[in-house]
Every structure is written in C-alpha cells, then in structure tokens.
C-alpha positions as CSV (number, residue, x, y, z in Angstrom):
1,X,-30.2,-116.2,-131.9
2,X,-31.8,-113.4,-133.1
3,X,-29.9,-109.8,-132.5
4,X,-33.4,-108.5,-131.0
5,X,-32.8,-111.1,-128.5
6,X,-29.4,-110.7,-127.8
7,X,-30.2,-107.0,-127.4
8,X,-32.5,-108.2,-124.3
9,X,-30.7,-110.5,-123.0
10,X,-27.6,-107.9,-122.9
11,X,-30.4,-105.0,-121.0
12,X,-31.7,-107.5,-118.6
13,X,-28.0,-108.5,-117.5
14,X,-27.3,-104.7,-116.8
15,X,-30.7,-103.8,-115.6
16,X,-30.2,-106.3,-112.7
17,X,-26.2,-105.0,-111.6
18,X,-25.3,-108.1,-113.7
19,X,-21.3,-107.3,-114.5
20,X,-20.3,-107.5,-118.7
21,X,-17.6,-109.1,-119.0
22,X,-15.2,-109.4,-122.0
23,X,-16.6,-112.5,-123.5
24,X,-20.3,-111.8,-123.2
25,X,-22.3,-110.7,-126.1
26,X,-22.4,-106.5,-126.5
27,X,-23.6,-104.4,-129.1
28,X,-21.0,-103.1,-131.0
29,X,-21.6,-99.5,-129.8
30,X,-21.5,-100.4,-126.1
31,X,-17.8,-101.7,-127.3
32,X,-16.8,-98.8,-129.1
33,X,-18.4,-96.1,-126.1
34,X,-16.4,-98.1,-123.3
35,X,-12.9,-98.0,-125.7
36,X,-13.2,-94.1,-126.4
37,X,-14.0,-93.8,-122.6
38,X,-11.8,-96.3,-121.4
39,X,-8.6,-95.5,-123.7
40,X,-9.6,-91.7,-122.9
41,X,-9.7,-92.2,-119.1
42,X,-6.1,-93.9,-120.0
43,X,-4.6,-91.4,-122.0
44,X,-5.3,-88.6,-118.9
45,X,-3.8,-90.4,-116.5
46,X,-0.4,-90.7,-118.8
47,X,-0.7,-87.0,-120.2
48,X,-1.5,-85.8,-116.4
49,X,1.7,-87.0,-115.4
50,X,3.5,-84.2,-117.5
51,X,2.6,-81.3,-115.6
52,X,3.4,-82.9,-112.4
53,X,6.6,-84.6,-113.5
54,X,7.9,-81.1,-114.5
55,X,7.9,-80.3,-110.2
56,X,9.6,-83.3,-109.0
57,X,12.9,-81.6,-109.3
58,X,11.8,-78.2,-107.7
59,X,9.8,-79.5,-104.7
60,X,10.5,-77.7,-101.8
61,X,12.0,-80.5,-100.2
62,X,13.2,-83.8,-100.1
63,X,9.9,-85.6,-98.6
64,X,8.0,-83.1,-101.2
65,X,10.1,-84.7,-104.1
66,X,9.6,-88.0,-102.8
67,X,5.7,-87.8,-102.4
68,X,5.3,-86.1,-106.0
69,X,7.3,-88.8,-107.4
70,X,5.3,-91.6,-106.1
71,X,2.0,-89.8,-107.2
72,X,3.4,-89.7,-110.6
73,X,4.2,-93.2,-110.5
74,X,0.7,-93.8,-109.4
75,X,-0.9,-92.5,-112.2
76,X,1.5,-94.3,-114.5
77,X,0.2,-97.6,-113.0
78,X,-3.5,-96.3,-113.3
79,X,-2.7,-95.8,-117.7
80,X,-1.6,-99.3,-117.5
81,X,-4.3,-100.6,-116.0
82,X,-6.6,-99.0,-117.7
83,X,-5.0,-99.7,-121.6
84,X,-5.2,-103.3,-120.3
85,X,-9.2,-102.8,-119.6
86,X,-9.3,-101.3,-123.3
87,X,-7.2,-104.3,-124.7
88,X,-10.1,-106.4,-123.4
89,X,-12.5,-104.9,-126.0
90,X,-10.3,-105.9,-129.2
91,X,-8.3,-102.8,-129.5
92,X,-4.6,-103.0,-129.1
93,X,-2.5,-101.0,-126.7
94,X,-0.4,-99.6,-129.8
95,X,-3.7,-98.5,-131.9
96,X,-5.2,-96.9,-128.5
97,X,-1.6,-94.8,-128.0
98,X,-2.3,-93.7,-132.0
99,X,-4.8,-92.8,-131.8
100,X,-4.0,-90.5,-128.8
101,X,-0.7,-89.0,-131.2
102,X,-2.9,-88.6,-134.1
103,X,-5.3,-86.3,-132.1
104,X,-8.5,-89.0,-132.8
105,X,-8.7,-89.9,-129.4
106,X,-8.8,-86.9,-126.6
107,X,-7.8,-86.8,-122.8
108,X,-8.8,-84.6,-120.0
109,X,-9.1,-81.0,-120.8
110,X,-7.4,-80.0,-117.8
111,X,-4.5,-80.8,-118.4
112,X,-3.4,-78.7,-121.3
113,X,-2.8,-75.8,-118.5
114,X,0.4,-75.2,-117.3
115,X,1.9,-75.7,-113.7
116,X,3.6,-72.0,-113.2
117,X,3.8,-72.5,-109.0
118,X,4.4,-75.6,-106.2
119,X,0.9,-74.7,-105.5
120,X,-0.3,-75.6,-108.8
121,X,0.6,-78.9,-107.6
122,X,-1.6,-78.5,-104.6
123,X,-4.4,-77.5,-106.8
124,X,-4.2,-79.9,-108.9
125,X,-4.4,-82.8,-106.3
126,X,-7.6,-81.1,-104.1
127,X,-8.9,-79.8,-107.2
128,X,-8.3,-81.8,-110.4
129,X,-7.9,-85.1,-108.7
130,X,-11.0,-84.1,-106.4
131,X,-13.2,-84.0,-109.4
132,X,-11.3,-86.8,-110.8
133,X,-12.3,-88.8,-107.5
134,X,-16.2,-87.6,-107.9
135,X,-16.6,-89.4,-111.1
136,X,-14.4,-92.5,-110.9
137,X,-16.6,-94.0,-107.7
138,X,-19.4,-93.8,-110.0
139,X,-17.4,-95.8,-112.1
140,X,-16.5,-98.6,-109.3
141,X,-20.2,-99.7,-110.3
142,X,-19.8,-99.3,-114.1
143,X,-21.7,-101.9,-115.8
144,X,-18.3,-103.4,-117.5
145,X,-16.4,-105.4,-115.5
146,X,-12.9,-104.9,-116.4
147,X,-13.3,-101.5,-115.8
148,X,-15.2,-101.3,-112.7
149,X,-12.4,-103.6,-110.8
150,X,-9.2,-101.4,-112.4
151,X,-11.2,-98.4,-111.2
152,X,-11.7,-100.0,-107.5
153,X,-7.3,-99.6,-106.6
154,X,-7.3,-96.5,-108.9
155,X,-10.3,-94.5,-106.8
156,X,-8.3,-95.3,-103.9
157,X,-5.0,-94.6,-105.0
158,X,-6.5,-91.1,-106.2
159,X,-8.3,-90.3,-102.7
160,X,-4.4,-90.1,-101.1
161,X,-3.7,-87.9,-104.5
162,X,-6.3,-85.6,-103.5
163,X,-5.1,-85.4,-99.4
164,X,-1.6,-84.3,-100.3
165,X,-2.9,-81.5,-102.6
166,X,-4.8,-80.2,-99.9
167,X,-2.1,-80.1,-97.5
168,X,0.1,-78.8,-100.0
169,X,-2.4,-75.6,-99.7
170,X,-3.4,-76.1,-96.0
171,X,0.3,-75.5,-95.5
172,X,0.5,-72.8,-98.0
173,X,-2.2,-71.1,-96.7
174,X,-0.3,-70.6,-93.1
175,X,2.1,-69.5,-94.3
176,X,3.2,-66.0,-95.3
177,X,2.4,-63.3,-97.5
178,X,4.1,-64.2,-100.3
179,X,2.8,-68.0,-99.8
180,X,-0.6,-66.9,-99.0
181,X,-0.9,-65.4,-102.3
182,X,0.5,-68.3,-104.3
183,X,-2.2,-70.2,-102.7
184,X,-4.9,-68.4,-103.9
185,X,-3.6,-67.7,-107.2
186,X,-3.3,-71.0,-108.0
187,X,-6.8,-71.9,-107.0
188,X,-8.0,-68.8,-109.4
189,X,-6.2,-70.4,-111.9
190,X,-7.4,-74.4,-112.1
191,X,-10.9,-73.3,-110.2
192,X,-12.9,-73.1,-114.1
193,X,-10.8,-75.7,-115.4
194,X,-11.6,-77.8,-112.6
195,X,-15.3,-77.5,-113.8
196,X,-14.8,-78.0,-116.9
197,X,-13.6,-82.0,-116.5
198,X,-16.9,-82.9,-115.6
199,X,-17.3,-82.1,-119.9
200,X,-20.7,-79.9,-121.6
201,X,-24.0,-79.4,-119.8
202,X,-26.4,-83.1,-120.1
203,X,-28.3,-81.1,-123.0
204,X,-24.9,-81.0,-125.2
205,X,-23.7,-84.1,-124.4
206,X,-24.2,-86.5,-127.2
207,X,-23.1,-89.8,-125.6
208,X,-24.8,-89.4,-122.1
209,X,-28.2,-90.5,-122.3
210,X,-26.9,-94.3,-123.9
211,X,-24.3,-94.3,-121.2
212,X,-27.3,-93.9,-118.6
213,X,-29.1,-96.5,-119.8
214,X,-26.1,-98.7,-120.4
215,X,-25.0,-98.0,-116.9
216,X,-21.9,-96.7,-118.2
217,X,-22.4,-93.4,-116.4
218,X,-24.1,-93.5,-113.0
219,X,-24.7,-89.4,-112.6
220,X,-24.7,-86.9,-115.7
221,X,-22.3,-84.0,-115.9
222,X,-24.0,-81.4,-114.2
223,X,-25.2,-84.0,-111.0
224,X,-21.6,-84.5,-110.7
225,X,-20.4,-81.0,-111.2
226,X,-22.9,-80.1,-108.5
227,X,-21.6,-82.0,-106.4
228,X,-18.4,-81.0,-106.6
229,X,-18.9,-77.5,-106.2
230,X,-21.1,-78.8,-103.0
231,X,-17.8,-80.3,-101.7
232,X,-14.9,-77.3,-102.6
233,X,-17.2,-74.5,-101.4
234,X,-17.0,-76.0,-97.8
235,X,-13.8,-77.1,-98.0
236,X,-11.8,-74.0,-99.4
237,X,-13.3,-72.5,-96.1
238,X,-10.6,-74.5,-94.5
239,X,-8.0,-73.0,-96.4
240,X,-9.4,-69.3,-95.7
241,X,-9.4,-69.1,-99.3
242,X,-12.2,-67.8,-101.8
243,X,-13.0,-69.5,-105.0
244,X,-13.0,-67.4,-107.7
245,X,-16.9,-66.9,-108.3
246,X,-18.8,-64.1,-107.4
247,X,-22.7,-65.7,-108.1
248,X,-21.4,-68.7,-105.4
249,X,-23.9,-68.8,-102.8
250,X,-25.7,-71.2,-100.8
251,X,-29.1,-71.7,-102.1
252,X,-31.3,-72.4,-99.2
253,X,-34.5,-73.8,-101.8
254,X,-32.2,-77.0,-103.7
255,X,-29.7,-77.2,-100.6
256,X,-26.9,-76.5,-103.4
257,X,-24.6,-74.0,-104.5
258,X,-25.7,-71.6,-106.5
259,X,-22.8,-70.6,-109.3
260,X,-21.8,-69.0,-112.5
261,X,-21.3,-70.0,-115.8
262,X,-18.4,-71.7,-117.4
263,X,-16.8,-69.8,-120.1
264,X,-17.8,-72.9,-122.3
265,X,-15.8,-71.2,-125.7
266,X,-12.3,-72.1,-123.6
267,X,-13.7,-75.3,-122.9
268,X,-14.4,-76.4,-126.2
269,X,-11.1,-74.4,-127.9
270,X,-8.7,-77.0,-125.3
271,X,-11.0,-79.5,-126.4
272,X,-10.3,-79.2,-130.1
273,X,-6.0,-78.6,-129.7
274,X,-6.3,-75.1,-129.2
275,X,-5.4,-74.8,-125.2
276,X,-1.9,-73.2,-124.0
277,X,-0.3,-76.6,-123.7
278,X,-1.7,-78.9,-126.5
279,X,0.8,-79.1,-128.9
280,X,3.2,-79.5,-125.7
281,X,1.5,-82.7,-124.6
282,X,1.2,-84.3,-127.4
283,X,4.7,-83.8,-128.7
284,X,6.1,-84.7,-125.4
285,X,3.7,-88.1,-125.7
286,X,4.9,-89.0,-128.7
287,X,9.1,-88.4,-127.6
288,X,8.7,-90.8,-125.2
289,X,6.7,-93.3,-127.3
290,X,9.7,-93.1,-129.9
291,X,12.7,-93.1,-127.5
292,X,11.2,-95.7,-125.4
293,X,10.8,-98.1,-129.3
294,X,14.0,-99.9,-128.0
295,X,12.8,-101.1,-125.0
296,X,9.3,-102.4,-126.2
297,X,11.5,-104.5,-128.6
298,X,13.9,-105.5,-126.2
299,X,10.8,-106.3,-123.7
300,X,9.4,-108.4,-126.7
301,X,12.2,-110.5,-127.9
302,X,12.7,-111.3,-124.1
303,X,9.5,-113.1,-124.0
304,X,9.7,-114.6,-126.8
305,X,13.2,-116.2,-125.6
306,X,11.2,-117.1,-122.6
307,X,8.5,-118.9,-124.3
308,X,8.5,-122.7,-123.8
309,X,10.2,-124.8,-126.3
310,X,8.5,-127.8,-127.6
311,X,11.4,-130.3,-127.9
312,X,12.5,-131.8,-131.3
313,X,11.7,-135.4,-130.3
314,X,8.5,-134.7,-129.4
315,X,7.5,-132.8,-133.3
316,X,9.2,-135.6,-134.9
317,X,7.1,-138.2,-132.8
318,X,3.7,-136.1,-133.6
C-alpha cells in the first residue's frame, strides 16, 4: 500500500478516538516522538525518587517515614510501567536507561533542585506532583494505547501523591513560627520550578503542534500551565500562604490568573545539565544502574533456568 495511504489510514484512526496500538502501522516519527516522551516521562519518575528518598530517614515520624516510603515505591512502579510502554515501540529498556546516563535523553526539570526542608516534601507533592497530575489525565486519552492504559493506575496513584503533600503543608501551616515559615519558604522555593514542568511557551515549542494533531498532547503548555496556576492560587488560600508572585491577580475579563514571567534563562540552563543538582542525579542513576549489574544477571539466568525444556526424545524423533 502506498505510504500516502497508510499516512490516512493512520489520521483517520486517531481523528475518530481510534487507540494505536503497538502493531498497527505509524510513521516513524510518531514512534520516535512517543519513545522521547514516553522514556522521558520514565526517566522522571525514577530520577524524582532521589530527592524524596533522601527524607525517608528524617521524617518526622514513623507514619511520615512510612507514607514517604510507599510514595517512592509508587513512582518506582510508575518508571517500570512506563519503560515497558517504551519497549513496545522497539527500543529496549537498556538503550532507553543510556540514553538517560549519556545525557541524550532528558527528564523533568524539576527535579535537579534540592530538598533542603520536610516541607520541600510537601511542596513537592501539592506542587510538583499537582502539575504532574494536570498533564498526565490528558494523557489517559493519549492516542497510543500502551501509554494511555499505564497512565490510567499512574494518574491515580499520583492524585494520593498530591493529598499527602498538601497535608504535609496544611499541617505545617498550623503550626508554629518556626513551621510556619518553613512552609512558606518551601513554597518560594519550587513555586517557578513548578511552572516551569509544563516546558517553553507553545511558540518555542518545536514538537507541540505534531503532538496536537497526533493527539499526543491534548492541551499545549501554556493551557495547562494556566490551569494550574487557576488551581494553586485558590488552594494556597487554604494554607494561609502567598505564592511568590507579585503580578498574580484575578483577571475578571479571561476568568484566569493573571501572572508574571518565568525566568525562562534558569529554565533552559537545568535543561541543558547546568541546574544545582544535575551532575548529582545522573551520577547517582548511573551508581545504582552499576551496583544493581549483579542482580539483572542473576534475574536473567533465573529465567532462563526456568524456561521449558524440550526433551531429548522428542528432538531426536523431529
């Protein structure tokens, strides 16, 4: 068939909310645009798990520890299932996890800041997994199907994520002085971060448009970073808290938010391995993926062992 018509059979499909699936004809760039997303959603899931993992032992309390430590454990299972969504594509899970040491492949932003207070931890599950949450039910209706189901258990997985950081501050935020201020320091700190998941304005963004109409994407970068300053400007009322933004105001004409800009020369300096953990992450990614060499093999020679054996009477009788 010709590759015009494959090109139109492949649009119709995801015009009408038709799922892709792993063995249906694609073009070779909707492949490659759902691996770099797919393998990047992976990598911050497994790379977000640093920053977190470095407060399990200084939680304030046992039921703290033990409620950070299944979080953590939550976003492990969310890599996994989304480096087996990638694996679907052709890619293997060891090129993927190169690509992430080698610096080729990137994962979120946010999370080559460091986690100086317990409420860092709060901020990072209202405000981080919040904006997390905003984009990944868009992607419950992504037009690949692998994806889309591994994002359904992960979205809500992430929506308990994002409840126990805001208690972590609701708490906080009652509490005294000293705690009050924690609170909002923290919040001053991963506020502009925070925005700056949602990646560069739609006019700088060179895969968006193709996503669109691939149904990829659902909303562009700044829908969805408009809606999530919609959402924390109401709810850090709650807190008593202020975000850290002095052009946020209610705009009565568009029914939004009015706010300021994004100091986009940060953004794009954590982007390219410049931020104050970089170099952190990725050496701490790479210890584990050596250390934990001996159990990959060990895991691989044990299903091998396991493999069913076709019996010697049976190849002699073939």
């Amino acid at each position: 068939m010709p590759l015009q018509d494959l090109e139109k059979i492949f649009q119709d499909k995801i015009d009408a909310e038709i799922k892709i699936e792993p063995k249906d004809w694609m073009p070779e760039a909707y492949r490659k645009t759902n691996i770099r997303q797919i393998s990047q959603h992976a990598h911050s899931e497994i790379v977000g798990m640093l920053p977190e993992g470095n407060w399990i032992t200084r939680a304030p309390s046992l039921k703290r520890k033990a409620i950070l430590l299944a979080k953590v454990q939550d976003e492990a299972g969310h890599g996994l299932y989304l480096y087996s969504a990638a694996e679907t594509l052709g890619t293997s899970r060891e090129q993927t996890i190169n690509d992430l040491h080698s610096g080729k492949a990137k994962y979120s932003s946010i999370f080559n800041y460091p986690t100086l207070t317990w409420a860092d931890i709060g901020a990072i599950g209202w405000l981080v997994d919040g904006a997390a949450i905003l984009n990944q039910v868009m992607l419950c209706r992504t037009s690949y199907g692998p994806y889309a189901r591994a994002m359904v258990r992960i979205c809500k997985e992430e929506s308990f994520h994002q409840r126990q950081g805001f208690e972590i501050l609701w708490v906080l935020s009652k509490g005294t002085r000293e705690q009050k201020a924690m609170c909002q320091d923290a919040i001053n700190r991963w506020w502009w971060p925070s925005l700056m998941m949602f990646g560069p304005h739609d006019s700088e963004s060179t895969n968006s448009e193709q996503s669109m109409l691939w149904k990829i994407k659902r909303k562009s970068n700044d829908e969805l970073r408009q809606n999530f300053v919609d959402m924390i400007a109401e709810q850090v009322k709650v807190l008593g808290m202020k975000l850290p933004d002095d052009k946020l105001k209610w705009n009565e004409q568009t029914r939004h938010y009015d706010f300021g800009e994004i100091n986009w020369d940060e953004f794009w300096n954590v982007v390219k391995g410049n931020g104050p953990c970089n170099k952190e992450r990725l050496e701490a990614r790479k210890k584990a993926w050596e250390e934990g060499k001996w159990v990959r093999e060990a895991a691989a020679a044990y299903a091998e062992k396991r493999k069913p054996q076709t019996p010697k009477g049976a190849l002699e009788a073939a």
